[in-house]
C-alpha positions in Angstrom: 0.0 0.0 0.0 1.0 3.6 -0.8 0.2 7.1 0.0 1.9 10.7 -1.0 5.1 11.7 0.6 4.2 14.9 1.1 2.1 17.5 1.1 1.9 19.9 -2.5 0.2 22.1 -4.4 0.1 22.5 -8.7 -1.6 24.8 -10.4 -2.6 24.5 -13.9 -4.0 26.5 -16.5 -6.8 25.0 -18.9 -8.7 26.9 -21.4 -8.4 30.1 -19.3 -9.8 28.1 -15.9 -7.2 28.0 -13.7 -7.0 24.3 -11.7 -5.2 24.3 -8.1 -5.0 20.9 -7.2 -3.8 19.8 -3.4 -2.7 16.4 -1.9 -2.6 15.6 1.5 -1.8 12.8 4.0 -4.7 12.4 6.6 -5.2 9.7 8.7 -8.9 10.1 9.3 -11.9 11.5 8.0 -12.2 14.4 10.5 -8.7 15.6 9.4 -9.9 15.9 5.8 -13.0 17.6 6.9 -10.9 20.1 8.9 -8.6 20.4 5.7 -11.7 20.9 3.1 -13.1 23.3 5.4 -10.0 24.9 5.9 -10.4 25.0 2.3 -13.1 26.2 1.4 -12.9 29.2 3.3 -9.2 30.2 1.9 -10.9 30.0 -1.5 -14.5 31.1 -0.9 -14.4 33.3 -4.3 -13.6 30.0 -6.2 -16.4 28.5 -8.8 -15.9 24.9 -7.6 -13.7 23.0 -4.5 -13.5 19.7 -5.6 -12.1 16.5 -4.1 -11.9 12.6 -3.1 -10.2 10.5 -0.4 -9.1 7.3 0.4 -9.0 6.5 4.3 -8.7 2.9 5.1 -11.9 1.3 4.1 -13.3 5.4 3.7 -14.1 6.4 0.3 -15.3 10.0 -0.6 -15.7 12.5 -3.5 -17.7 15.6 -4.5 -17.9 17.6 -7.8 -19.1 20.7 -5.8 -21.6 21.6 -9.0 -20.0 20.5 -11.6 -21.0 18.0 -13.8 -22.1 14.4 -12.2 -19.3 12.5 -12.2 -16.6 15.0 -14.2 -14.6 16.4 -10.9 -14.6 14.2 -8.0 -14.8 10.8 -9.5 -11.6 11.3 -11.2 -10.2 12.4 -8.1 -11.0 9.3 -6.8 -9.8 7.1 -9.7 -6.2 8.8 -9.6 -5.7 7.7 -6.1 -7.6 4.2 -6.8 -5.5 3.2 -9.8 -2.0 4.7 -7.6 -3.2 2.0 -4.8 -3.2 4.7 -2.6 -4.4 4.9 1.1 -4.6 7.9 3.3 -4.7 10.4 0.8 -7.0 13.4 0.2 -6.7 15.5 -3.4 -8.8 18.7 -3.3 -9.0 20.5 -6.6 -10.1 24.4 -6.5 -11.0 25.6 -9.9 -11.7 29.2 -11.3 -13.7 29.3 -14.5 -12.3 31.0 -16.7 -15.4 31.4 -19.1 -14.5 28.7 -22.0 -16.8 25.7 -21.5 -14.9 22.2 -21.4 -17.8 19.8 -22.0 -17.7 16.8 -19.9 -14.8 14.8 -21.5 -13.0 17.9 -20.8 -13.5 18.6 -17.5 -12.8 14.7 -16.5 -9.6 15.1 -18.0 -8.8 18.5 -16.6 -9.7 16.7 -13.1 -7.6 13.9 -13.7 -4.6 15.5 -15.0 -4.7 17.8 -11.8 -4.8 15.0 -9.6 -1.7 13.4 -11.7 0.1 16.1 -11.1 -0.3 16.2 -7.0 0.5 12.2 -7.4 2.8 11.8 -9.7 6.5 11.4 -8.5 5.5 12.0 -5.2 4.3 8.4 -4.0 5.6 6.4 -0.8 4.8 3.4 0.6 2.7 3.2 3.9 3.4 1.0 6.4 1.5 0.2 9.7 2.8 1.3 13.1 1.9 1.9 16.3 1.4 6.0 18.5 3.1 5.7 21.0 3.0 7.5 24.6 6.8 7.6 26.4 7.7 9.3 29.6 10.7 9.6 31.2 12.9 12.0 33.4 14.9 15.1 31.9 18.3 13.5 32.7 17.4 10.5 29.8 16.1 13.4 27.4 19.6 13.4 25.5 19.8 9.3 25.4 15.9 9.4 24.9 15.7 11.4 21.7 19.0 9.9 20.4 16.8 6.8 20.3 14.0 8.3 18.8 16.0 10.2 15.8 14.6 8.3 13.0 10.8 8.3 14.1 7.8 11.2 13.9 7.9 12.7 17.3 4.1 14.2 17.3 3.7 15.8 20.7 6.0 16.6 23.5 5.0 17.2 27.3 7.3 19.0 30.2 5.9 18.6 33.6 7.0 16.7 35.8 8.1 14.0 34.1 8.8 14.3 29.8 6.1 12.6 28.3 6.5 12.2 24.3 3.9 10.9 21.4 5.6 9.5 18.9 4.6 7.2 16.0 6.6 3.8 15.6 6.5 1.2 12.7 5.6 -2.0 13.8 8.9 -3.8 12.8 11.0 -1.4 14.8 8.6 -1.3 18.4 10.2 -4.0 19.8 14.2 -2.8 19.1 12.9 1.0 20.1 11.2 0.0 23.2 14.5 -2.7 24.4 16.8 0.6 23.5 14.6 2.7 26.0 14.5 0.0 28.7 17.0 1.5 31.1 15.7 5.2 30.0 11.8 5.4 30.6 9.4 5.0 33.6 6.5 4.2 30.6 6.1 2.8 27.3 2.3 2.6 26.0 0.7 1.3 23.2 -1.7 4.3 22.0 -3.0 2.8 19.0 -2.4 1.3 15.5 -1.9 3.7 13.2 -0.8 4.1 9.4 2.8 5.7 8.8 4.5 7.1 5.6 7.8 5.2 5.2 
């Protein structure tokens, strides 16, 4: 399984209508609600905010008044036919008064999904998030250990208390490496992780 390694924008220009197309990496469908919304108000003088997701078993798209079936469903095929998983592609288009007819503006929609895809595909590997604490004299030894993984969130009080996000091949090694270093290691949840 796949996803994109990182977050982009293209523009493109058809037939005067300018096409902004967005891929993201979300990990659940109230993230690309937030995003789309996000969206939507950033470009609330645009003619149409289209887009489609993939999230897990999740599948989603709109056309956002244009044509059934021209805008969002090619969104969707783009990351279908890329085996692609935890990806959202939001196309923003501004007419720019030429007409594309419906073979047009599927096209137009594909090729702006291509273009957020292309080249820019990873594979996706499951994992684990993962809550840490530990005392501030193991910081230095603690995120020495940690260097190659997605730290999300960290906590000083007392004790340090990190999220981070661990593949599922590497918990075991990561957590034996800690032993001597942490008061606690838990299992948050599993979780999907670009490689």
């Amino acid at each position: 399984m796949y996803t994109v390694k990182e977050n982009i924008e293209k523009t493109i220009i058809i037939n005067k209508s300018k096409f902004i197309s967005k891929a993201y990496f979300v990990t659940d469908i109230s993230e690309a609600n937030y995003i789309l919304n996000e969206i939507k108000n950033e470009y609330n003088d645009a003619t149409h905010v289209c887009f489609g997701y993939i999230i897990n078993n999740n599948i989603k798209y709109s056309d956002d008044g244009e044509p059934n079936n021209t805008a969002g469903l090619p969104l969707y095929n783009a990351i279908s036919k890329n085996n692609l998983n935890c990806v959202l592609v939001v196309v923003i288009r501004y007419f720019g008064g030429i007409k594309l007819g419906a073979g047009g503006l599927t096209r137009a929609y594909s090729n702006s999904a291509l273009e957020v895809i292309n080249n820019n595909i990873t594979e996706l590997i499951s994992g684990y998030n993962v809550k840490i604490a530990f005392d501030y004299n193991s910081i230095k030894n603690v995120e020495y250990i940690l260097k190659d993984v997605n730290i999300i969130s960290k906590d000083y009080n007392d004790t340090i208390t990190f999220i981070v996000e661990i593949p599922v091949d590497k918990l075991d090694i990561i957590k034996e490496k800690l032993s001597n270093y942490i008061k606690s290691f838990n299992t948050l949840n599993s979780i999907y992780i670009r490689k």
